[in-house]
TIVOZA-821240 format. One record per residue (C-alpha): residue in one letter; x, y, z. Coordinates in Angstrom, 1 decimal. Layout:
REM residues N
{node 'A',{X,Y,Z}}
...
This chain:
REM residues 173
{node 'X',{24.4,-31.7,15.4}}
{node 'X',{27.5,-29.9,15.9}}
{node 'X',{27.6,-26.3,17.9}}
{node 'X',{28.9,-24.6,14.8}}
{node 'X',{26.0,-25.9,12.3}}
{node 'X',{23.2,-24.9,14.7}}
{node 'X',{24.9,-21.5,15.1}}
{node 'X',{25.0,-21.2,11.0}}
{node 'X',{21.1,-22.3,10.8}}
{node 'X',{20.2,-20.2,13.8}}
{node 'X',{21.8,-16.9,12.5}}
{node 'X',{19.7,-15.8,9.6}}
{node 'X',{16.9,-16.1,12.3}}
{node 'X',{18.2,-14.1,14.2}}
{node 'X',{19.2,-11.3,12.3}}
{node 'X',{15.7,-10.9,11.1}}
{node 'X',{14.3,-10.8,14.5}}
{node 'X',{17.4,-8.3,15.4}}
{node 'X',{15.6,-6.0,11.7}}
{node 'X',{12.1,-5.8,12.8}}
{node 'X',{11.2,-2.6,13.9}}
{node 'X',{9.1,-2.2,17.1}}
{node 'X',{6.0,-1.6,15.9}}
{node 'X',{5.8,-5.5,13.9}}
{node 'X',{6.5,-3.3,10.9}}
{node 'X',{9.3,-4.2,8.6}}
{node 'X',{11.8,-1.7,8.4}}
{node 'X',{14.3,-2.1,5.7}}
{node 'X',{16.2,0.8,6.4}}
{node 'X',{19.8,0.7,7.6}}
{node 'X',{21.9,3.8,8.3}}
{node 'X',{24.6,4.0,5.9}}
{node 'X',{27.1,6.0,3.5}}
{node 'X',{28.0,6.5,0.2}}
{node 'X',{31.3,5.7,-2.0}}
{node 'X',{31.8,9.5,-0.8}}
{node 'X',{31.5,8.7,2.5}}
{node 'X',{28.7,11.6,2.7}}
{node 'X',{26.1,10.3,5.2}}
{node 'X',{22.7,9.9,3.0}}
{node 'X',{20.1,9.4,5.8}}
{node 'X',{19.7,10.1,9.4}}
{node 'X',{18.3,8.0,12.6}}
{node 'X',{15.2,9.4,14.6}}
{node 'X',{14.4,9.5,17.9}}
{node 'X',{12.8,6.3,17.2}}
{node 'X',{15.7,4.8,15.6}}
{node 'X',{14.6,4.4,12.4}}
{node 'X',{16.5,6.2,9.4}}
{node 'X',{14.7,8.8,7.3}}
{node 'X',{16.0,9.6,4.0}}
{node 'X',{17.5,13.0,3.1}}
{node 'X',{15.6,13.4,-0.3}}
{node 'X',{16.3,17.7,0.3}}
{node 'X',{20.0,17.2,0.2}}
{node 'X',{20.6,13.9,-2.5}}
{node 'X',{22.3,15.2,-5.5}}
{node 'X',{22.7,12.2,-7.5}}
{node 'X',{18.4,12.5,-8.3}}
{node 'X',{16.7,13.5,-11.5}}
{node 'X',{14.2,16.1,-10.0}}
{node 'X',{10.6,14.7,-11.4}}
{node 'X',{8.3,16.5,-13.9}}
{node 'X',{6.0,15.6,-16.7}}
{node 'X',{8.1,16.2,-19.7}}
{node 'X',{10.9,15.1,-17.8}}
{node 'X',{12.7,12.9,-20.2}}
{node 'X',{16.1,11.1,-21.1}}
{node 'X',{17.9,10.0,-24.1}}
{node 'X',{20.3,6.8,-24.8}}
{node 'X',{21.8,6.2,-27.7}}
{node 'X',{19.0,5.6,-30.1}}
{node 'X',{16.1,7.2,-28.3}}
{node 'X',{14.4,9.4,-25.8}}
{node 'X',{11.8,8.3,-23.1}}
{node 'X',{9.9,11.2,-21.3}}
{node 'X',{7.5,10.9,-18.9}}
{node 'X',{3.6,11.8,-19.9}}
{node 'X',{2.2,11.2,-16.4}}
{node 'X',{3.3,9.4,-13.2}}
{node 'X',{0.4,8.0,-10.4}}
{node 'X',{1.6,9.5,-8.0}}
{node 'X',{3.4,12.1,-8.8}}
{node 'X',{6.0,12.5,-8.0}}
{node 'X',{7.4,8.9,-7.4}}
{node 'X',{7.1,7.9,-3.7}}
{node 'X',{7.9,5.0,-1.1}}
{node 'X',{5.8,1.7,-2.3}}
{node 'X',{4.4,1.3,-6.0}}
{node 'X',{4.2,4.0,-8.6}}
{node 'X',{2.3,4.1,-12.3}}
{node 'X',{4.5,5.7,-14.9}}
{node 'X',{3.3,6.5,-18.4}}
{node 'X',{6.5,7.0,-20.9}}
{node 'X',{6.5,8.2,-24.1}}
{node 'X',{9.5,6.9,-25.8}}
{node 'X',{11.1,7.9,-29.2}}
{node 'X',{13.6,7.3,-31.7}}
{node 'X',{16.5,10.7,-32.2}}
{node 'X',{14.3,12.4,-34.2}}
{node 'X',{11.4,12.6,-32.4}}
{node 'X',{9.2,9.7,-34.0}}
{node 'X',{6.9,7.2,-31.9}}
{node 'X',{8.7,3.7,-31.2}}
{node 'X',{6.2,0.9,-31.1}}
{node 'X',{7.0,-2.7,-30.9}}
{node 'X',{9.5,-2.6,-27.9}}
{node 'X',{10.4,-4.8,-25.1}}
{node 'X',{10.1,-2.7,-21.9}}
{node 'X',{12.3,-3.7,-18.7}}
{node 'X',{12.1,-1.7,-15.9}}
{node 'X',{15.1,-2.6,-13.2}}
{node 'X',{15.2,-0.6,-10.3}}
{node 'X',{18.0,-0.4,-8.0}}
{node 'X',{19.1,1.1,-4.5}}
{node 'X',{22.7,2.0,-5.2}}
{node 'X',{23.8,2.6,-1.5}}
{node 'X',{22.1,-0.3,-0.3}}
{node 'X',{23.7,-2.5,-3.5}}
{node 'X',{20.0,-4.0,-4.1}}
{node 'X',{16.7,-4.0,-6.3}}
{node 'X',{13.0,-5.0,-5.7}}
{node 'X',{11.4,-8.5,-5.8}}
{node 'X',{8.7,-7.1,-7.3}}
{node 'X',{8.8,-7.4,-11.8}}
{node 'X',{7.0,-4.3,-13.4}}
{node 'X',{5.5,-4.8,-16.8}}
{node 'X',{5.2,-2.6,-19.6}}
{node 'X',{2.1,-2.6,-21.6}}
{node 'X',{1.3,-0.3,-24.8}}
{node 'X',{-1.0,2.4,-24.4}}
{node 'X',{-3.9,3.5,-27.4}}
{node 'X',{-1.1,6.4,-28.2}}
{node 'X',{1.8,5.5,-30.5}}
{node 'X',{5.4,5.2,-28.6}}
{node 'X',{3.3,5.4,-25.2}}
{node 'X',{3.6,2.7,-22.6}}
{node 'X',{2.3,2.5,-19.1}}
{node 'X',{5.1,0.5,-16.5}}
{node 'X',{3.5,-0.5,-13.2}}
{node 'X',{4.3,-1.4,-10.7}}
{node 'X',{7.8,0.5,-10.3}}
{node 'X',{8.0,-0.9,-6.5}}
{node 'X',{10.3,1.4,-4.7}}
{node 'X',{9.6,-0.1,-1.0}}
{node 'X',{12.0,1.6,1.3}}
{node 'X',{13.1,5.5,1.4}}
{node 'X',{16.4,6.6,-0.3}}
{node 'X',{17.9,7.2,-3.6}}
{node 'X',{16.2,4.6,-6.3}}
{node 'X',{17.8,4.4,-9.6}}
{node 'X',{15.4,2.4,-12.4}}
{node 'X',{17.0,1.6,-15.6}}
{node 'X',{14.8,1.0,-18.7}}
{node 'X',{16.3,-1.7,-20.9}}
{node 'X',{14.6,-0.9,-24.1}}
{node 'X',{14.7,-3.6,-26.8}}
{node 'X',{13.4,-2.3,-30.4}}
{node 'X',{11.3,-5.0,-32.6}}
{node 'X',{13.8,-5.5,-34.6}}
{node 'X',{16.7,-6.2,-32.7}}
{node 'X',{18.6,-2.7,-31.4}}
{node 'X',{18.1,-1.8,-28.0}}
{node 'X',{18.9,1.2,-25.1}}
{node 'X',{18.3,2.1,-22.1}}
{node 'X',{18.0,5.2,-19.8}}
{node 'X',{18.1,5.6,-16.1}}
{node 'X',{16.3,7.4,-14.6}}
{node 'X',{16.9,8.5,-10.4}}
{node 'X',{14.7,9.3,-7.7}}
{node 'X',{14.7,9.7,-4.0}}
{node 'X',{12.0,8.7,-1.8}}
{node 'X',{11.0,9.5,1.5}}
């Protein structure tokens, strides 16, 4: 085997012994900036990066009630476990509606959450399952494993064939 392919097979190894944190922990988190060049986390005395939830501007700040429309609808939140959304996986129940206010029912829920300054999602799926109350859905798990800004879009697909979305933004610590 040449020098060159045994480097090539021997590097992803090591770059995720060179990511594990100390502690035998996986730490995700990687110093880094934004399109603005703004620094959006800082290192401890540790090492490891915390996330600077107090001074992110790009984040929906969370509330029950809080809501957002697309083009065809409006999903709000009715309750969120925990509240409000933190590192790991969070329970979110969402009302959604058409413009004016009545119960949708029938949808296709997907919920696609994203870490914009790291330029990846989660490998874990959430589903989204209908609730006793009409237009109400519970979507669970909405993983957001590592600290920073998350951004999760809701592709909403109506029964009979329109469909939306929304985005909703949080930072985690």
């Amino acid at each position: 085997m040449s020098t060159l392919l045994r480097l090539a097979l021997a590097l992803p190894f090591a770059l995720a012994l060179a990511c594990d944190s100390k502690d035998g922990e996986d730490d995700h988190s990687h110093e880094h900036e934004t399109d603005t060049g703004h620094e959006t986390g800082h290192e401890t005395d540790t090492g490891h990066e915390e996330s600077d939830c107090a001074a992110e501007t790009r984040d929906d700040e969370f509330s029950i009630g809080l809501s957002k429309s697309g083009e065809i609808l409006t999903v709000s939140f009715v309750a969120a476990d925990p509240a409000p959304p933190i590192k790991g996986d969070n329970t979110w129940t969402l009302a959604i509606a058409d413009v004016e206010g009545q119960p949708l029912s029938n949808l296709t829920i997907t919920a696609v959450p994203w870490m914009p300054d790291h330029d990846h999602g989660t490998p874990v799926e959430a589903t989204a399952t209908a609730t006793e109350n009409p237009g109400e859905f519970v979507v669970t798990p909405v993983n957001l494993f590592m600290s920073g800004l998350w951004e999760v879009t809701l592709d909403i697909e109506l029964q009979d064939g329109p469909s939306d979305q929304v985005v909703f933004a949080f930072c985690v610590e």
